[in-house]
C-alpha positions as a Python dict, from the first residue, in 0.01 Angstrom:
ca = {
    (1, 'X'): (0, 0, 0),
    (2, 'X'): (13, -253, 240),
    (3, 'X'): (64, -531, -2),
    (4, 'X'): (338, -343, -176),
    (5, 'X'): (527, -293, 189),
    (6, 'X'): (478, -682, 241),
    (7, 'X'): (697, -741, -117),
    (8, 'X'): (967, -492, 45),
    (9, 'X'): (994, -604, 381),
    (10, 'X'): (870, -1015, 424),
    (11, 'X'): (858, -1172, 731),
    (12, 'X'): (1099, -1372, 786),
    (13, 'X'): (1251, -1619, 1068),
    (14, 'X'): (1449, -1375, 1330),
    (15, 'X'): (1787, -1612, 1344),
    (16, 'X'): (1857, -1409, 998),
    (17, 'X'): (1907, -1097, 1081),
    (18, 'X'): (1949, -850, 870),
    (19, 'X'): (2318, -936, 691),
    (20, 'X'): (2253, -956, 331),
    (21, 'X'): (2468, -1294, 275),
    (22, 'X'): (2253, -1463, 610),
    (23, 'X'): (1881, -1277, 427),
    (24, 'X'): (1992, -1453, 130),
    (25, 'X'): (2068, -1776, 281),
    (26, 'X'): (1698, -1784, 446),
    (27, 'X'): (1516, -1640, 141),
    (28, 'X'): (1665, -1887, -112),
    (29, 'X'): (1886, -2209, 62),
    (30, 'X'): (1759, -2281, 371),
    (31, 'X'): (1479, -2561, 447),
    (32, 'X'): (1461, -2638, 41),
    (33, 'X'): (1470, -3035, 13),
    (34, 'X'): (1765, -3186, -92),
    (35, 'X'): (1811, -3491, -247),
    (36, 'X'): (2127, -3476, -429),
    (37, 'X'): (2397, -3700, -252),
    (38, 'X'): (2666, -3514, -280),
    (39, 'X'): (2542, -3218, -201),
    (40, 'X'): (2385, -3353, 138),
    (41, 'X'): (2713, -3453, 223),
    (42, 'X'): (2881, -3106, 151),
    (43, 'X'): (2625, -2975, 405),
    (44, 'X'): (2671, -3253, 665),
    (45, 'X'): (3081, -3134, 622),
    (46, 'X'): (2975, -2757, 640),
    (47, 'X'): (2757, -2840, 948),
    (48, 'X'): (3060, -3012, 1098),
    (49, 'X'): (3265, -2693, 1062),
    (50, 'X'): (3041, -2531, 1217),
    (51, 'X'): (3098, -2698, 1528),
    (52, 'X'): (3162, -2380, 1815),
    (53, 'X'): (3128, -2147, 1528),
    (54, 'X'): (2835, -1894, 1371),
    (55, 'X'): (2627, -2016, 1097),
    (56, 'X'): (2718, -1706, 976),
    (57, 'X'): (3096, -1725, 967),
    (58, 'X'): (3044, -2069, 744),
    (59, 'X'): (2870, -1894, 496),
    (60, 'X'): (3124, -1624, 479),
    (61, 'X'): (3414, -1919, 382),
    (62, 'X'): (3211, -2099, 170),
    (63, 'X'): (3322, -2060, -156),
    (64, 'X'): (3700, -2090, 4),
    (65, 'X'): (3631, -2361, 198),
    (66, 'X'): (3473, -2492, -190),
    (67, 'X'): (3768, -2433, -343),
    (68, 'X'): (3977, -2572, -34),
    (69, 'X'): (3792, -2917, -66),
    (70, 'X'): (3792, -2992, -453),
    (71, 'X'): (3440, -2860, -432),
    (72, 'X'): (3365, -3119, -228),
    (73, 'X'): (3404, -3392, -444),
    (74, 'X'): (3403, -3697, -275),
    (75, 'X'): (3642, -3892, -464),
    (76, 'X'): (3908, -3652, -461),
    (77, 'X'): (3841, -3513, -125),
    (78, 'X'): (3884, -3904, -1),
    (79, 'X'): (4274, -3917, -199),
    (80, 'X'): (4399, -3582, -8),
    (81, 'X'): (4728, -3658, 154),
    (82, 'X'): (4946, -3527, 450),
    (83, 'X'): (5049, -3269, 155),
    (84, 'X'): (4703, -3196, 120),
    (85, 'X'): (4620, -3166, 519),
    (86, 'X'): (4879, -2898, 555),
    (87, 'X'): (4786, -2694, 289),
    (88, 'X'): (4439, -2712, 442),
    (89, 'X'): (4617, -2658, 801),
    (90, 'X'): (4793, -2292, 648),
    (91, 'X'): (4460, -2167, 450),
    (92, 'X'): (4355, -1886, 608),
    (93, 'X'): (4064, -1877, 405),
    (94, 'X'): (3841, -2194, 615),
    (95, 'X'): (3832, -2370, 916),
    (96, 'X'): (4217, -2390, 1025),
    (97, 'X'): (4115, -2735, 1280),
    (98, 'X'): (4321, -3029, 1201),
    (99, 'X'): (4011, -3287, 1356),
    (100, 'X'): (3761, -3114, 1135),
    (101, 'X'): (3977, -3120, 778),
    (102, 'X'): (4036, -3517, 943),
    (103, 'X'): (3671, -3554, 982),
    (104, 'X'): (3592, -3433, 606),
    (105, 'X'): (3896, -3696, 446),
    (106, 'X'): (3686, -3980, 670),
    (107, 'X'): (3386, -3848, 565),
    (108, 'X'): (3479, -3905, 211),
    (109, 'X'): (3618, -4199, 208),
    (110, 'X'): (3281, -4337, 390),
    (111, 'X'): (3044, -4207, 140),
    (112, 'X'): (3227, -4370, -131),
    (113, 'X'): (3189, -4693, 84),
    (114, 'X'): (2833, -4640, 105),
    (115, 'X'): (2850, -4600, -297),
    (116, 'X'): (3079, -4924, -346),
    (117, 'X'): (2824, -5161, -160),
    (118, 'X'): (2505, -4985, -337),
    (119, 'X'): (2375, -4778, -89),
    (120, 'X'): (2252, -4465, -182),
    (121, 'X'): (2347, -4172, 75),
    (122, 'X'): (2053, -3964, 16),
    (123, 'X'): (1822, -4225, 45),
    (124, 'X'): (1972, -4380, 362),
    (125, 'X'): (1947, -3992, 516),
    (126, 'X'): (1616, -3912, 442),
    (127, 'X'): (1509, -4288, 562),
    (128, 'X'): (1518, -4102, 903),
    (129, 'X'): (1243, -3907, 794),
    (130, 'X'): (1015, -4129, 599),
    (131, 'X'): (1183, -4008, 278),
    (132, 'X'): (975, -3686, 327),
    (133, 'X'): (949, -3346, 453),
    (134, 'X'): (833, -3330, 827),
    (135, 'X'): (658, -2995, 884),
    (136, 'X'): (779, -2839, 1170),
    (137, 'X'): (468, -2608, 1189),
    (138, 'X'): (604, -2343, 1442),
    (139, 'X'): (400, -2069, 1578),
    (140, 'X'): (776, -1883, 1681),
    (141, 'X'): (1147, -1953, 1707),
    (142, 'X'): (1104, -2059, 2107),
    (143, 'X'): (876, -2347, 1947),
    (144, 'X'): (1218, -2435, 1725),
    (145, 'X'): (1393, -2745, 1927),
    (146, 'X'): (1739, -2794, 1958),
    (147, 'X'): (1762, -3206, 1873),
    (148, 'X'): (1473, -3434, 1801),
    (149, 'X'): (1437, -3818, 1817),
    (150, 'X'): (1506, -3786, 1388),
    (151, 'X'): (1825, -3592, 1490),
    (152, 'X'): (1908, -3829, 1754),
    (153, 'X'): (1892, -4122, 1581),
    (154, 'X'): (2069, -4020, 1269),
    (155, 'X'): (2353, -3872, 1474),
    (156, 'X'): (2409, -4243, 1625),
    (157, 'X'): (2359, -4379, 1265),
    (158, 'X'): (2592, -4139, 1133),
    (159, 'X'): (2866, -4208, 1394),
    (160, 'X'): (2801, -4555, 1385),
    (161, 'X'): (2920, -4543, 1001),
    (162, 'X'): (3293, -4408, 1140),
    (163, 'X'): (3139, -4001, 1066),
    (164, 'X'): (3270, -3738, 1326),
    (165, 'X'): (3102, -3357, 1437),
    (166, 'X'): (2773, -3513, 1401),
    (167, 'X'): (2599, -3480, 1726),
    (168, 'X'): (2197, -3478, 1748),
    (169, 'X'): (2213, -3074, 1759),
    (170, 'X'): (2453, -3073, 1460),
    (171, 'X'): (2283, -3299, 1282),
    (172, 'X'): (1929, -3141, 1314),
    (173, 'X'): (2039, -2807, 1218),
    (174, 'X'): (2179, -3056, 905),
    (175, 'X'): (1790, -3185, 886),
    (176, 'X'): (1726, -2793, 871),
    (177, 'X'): (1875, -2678, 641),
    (178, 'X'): (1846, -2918, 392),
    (179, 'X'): (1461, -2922, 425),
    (180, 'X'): (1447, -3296, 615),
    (181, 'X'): (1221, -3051, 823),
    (182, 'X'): (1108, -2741, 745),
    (183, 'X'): (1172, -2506, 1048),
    (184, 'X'): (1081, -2190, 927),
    (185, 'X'): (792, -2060, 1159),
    (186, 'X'): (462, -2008, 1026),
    (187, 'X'): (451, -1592, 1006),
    (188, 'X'): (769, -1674, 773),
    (189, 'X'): (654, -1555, 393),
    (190, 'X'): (917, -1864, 362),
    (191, 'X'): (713, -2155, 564),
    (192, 'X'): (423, -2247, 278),
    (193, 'X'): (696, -2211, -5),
    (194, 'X'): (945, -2409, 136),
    (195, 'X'): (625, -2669, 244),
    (196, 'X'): (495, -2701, -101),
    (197, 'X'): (808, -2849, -208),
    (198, 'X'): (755, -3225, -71),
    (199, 'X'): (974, -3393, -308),
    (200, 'X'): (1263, -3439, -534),
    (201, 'X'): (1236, -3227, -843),
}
């Protein structure tokens, strides 16, 4: 009985909730490494959206915000013109902020620098982490810090490279949710799952 209630009703990480779209997000997305390139960079672009915003009201525009940005495609994303910017600018469907949409174009257009000289944008990201998982190991969600030295030094790394809506807190709920560091606390059915994946499949 007891082990059949645990299948119905996990434990999971309070920030959650109980909205199916944000349950599904925990249970399945967040804190699951990612290595692909351009999908770490369509996350670093979401996170920048976020900026002032819910977690919560980026997941509800995703798939707009998808479709929006050539599904965030880099090299198309980094050839979008002023015809481009205000068909962005009268989408109702994302983020209507002209210095975010500016900060996505820019981000493109770096990542395919990055690309031109060799450099691999996955592997200069997780370089901040020793190219691994760090196991956050938290007893409860006051353990769960805001920035860390990681998130610190990436954020300067990041804006060093011309990136924008990248500060330390940004960019460690970034290191979240791709799995750079796995966050969910340890009465989480999700923590030992999400730790047993330590590296690219």
């Amino acid at each position: 009985m007891t082990e059949s209630l645990h299948r119905c009703a996990p434990h999971r990480c309070a920030w959650c909730g109980t909205d199916p779209l944000y349950v599904a997000y925990h249970d399945t997305e967040w804190g699951v490494p990612e290595y692909d390139p351009r999908a770490l960079w369509e996350k670093l672009v979401l996170d920048g959206f976020q900026a002032g915003l819910a977690w919560i009201t980026i997941l509800r525009k995703r798939e707009t915000l998808r479709a929006a940005f050539a599904d965030f495609d880099p090299a198309k994303v980094a050839l979008f013109d002023d015809a481009d910017r205000e068909r962005l600018m009268n989408d109702p469907g994302i983020i209507r902020s002209r210095a975010k949409i500016e900060a996505a174009i820019k981000g493109a257009q770096i990542y395919l620098e990055m690309q031109a000289s060799g450099e691999d944008f996955s592997e200069w990201l997780w370089s901040f982490v020793g190219g691994a998982p760090m196991q956050g190991r938290r007893a409860g969600m006051g353990d769960i810090p805001t920035q860390t030295p990681e998130s610190v030094a990436m954020a300067k790394a990041l804006k060093k490279r011309g990136f924008n809506f990248c500060g330390p807190v940004i960019v460690y709920a970034f290191m979240q949710a791709t799995g750079m560091v796995n966050d969910h606390i340890q009465p989480c059915f999700r923590c030992e799952e999400v730790q047993a994946m330590s590296g690219p499949a």
